[in-house]
N, C-alpha and C positions, 0 to 999 in steps of 0.2 A: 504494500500500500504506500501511495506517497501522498506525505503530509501535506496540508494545502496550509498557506501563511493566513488565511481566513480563519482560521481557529479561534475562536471567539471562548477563554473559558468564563465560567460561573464567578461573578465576584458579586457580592452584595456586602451593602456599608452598614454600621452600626456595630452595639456590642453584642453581643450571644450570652445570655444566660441560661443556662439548662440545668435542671433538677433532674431525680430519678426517673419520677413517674413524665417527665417530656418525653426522654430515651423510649417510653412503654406507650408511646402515642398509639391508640387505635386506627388501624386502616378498614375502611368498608371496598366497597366492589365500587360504590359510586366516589370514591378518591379517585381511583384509577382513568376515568373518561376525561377529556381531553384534548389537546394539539399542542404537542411539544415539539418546541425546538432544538434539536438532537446532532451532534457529534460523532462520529467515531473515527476517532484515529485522523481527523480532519475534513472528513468527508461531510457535508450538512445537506440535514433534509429536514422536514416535516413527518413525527410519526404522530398519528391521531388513534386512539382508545375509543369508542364509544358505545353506547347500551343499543341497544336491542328489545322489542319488546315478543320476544319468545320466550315459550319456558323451556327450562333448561330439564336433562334428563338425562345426559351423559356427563357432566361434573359442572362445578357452581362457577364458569367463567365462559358456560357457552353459547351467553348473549353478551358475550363482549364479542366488538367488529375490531379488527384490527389491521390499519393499510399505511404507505409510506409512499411517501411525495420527495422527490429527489429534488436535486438543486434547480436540473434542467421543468418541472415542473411535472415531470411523467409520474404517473399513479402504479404502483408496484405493490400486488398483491403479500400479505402478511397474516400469519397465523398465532394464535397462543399454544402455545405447547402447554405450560405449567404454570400454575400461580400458588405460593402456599397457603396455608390456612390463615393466617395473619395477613393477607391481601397485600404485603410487603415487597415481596418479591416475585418476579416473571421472568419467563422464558418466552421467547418467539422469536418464530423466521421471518427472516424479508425475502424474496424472490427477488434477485437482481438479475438484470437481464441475462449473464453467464454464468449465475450459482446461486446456489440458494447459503443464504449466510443465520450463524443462530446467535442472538444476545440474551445473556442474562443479565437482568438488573435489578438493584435496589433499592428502595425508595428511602428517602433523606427521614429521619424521626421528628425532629425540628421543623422541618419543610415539607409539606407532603408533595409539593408543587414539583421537589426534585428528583429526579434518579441517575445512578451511575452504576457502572458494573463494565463486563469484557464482553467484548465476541472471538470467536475462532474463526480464520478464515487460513487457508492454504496450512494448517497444522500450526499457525502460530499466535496467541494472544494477544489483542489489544484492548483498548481503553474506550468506552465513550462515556458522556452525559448526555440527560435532555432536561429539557427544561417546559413544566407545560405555559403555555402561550394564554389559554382560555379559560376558565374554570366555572365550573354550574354556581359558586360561591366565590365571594372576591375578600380576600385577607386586609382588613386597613392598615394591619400593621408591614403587612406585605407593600404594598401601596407608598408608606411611608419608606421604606429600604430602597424601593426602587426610584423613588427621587432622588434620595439622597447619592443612589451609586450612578443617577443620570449626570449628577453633579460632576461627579469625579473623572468620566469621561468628557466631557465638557472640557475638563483641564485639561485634558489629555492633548484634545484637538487643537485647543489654544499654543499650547507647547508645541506644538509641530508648524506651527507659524511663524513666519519672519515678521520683521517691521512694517512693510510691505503688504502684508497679507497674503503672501504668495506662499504655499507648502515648503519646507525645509527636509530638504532630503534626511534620510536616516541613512548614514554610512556604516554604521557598525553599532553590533548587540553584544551586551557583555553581561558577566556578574564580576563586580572585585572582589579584593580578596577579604571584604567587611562582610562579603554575602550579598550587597545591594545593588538591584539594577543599575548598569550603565548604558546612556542612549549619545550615541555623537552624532550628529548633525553636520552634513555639507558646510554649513557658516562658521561651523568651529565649539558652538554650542552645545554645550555639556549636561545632560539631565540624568541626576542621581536619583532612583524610587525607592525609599525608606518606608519602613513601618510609620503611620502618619504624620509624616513630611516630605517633601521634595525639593532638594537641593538643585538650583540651576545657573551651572556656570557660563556667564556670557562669550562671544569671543574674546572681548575687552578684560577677560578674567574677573569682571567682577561673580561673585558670590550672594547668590541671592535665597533663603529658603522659605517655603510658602510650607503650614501647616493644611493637613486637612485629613479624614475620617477616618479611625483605622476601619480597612479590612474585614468583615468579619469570618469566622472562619468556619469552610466547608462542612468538615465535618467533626459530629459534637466527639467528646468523649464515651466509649463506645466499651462491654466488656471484652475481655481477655478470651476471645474464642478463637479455634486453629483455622475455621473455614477463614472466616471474616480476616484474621491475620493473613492467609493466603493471598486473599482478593485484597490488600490493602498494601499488599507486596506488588503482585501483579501490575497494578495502577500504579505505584511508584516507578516500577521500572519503564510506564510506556510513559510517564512523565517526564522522567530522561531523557528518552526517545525525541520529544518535544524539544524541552531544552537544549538538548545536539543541535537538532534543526534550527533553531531562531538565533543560536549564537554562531552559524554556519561551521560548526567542528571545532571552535576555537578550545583547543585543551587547559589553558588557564583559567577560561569562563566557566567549561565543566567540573575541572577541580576544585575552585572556588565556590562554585554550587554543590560539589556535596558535601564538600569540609561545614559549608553554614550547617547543612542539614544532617550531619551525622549524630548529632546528641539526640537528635530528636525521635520519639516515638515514630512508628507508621502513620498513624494520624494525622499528629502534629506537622511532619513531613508533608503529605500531601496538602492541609491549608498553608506552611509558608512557600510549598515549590509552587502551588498556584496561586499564589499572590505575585509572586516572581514572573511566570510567563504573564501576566496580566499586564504587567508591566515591560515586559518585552515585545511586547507584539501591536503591531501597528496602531 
């Protein structure tokens, strides 16, 4: 598979608080329905979930409709294989035009809006997320996040502007050797992405840094199980994968990304390494 530089991952602003009983959030069959905005491995499309009004008689997920919309806009038949009894987690295929491909995923406790998990294609594991787009219910607190992380892009786009108004090329992606995104810019301009702040060096060397929201992080704290350890393994390695790509092989950017991330849990690892590509990527 090759990565596309469109890779848009999951960031949302604010802080996370999570107790036990969040981790223990209930899923129903109607969480599940939907149009999510989906990932994998870089690839983006449209997967949509929706009810049915049949009964069911061969197992309790077989009035869910399940199909995929690709980039180019073509409609691509999709099936449930498997949903557990916790309505947490699914299994199904996509039917792409040369093979049929299967993902497992699992739904955010926190968020029920999100899911991540792997697929297998050609015998080897990657990574996606989706994100649903539509919902039967609207979260205000959801609502409130998503302003606040429209903000943060907002600066994004500001920072890739000259004087001029004219786009400022990006010549080079990096991580130093603090852990923190480096972005250089054609004009000589220097943008450092920190945990809630951003350092921006001018050509003129001045030093200028602008506060704003941390991050909040993907995923909550989680128990000690071997599956979920596997899949939280998995995922970090195809986030690497990621990182190779957006620093184009640079071996000081990759060593300095995983020296930040070595102390850290599998967890932990995955919300700072995707706070880092967040800030890597266009």
């Amino acid at each position: 598979m090759i990565l596309n530089r469109k890779l848009k991952p999951l960031l949302l602003c604010g802080i996370l608080s999570l107790t036990f009983s969040d981790l223990s959030a209930q899923f129903s069959k109607r969480d599940l329905a939907g149009r999510y905005s989906m990932n994998h491995d870089g690839w983006e499309g449209t997967l949509v979930i929706e009810e049915r009004k049949v009964d069911c008689t061969t197992n309790p997920w077989c009035d869910l409709n399940i199909y995929y919309i690709d980039s180019k806009n073509n409609t691509l038949k999709a099936a449930i294989t498997n949903v557990s009894k916790d309505w947490q987690h699914i299994t199904f295929l996509i039917g792409f035009p040369d093979h049929r491909q299967q993902f497992s995923g699992h739904f955010f406790s926190w968020n029920k809006n999100l899911m991540a998990g792997t697929t297998d294609w050609r015998d080897k594991t990657y990574g996606f997320f989706a994100r649903k787009q539509t919902t039967l219910s609207i979260d205000p607190n959801l609502v409130l996040r998503e302003a606040k992380f429209k903000n943060v892009y907002e600066l994004k786009r500001n920072l890739n502007e000259d004087a001029d108004g004219d786009q400022d090329k990006i010549i080079k992606r990096g991580i130093n050797g603090e852990g923190k995104v480096e972005v250089q810019y054609e004009s000589g301009k220097i943008v450092i992405y920190g945990e809630g702040s951003t350092t921006i060096i001018t050509p003129e060397k001045e030093r200028l840094v602008m506060m704003h929201m941390e991050v909040m992080d993907l995923v909550p704290p989680i128990p000690d199980e071997p599956e979920m350890n596997e899949w939280l393994t998995t995922l970090n390695r195809n986030m690497d994968d990621i990182v190779n790509h957006l620093v184009d092989g640079d071996e000081t950017s990759l060593s300095n990304y995983t020296q930040a991330l070595s102390e850290f849990s599998s967890a932990e690892r995955i919300n700072k390494g995707m706070k880092m590509i967040g800030f890597l990527i266009d």
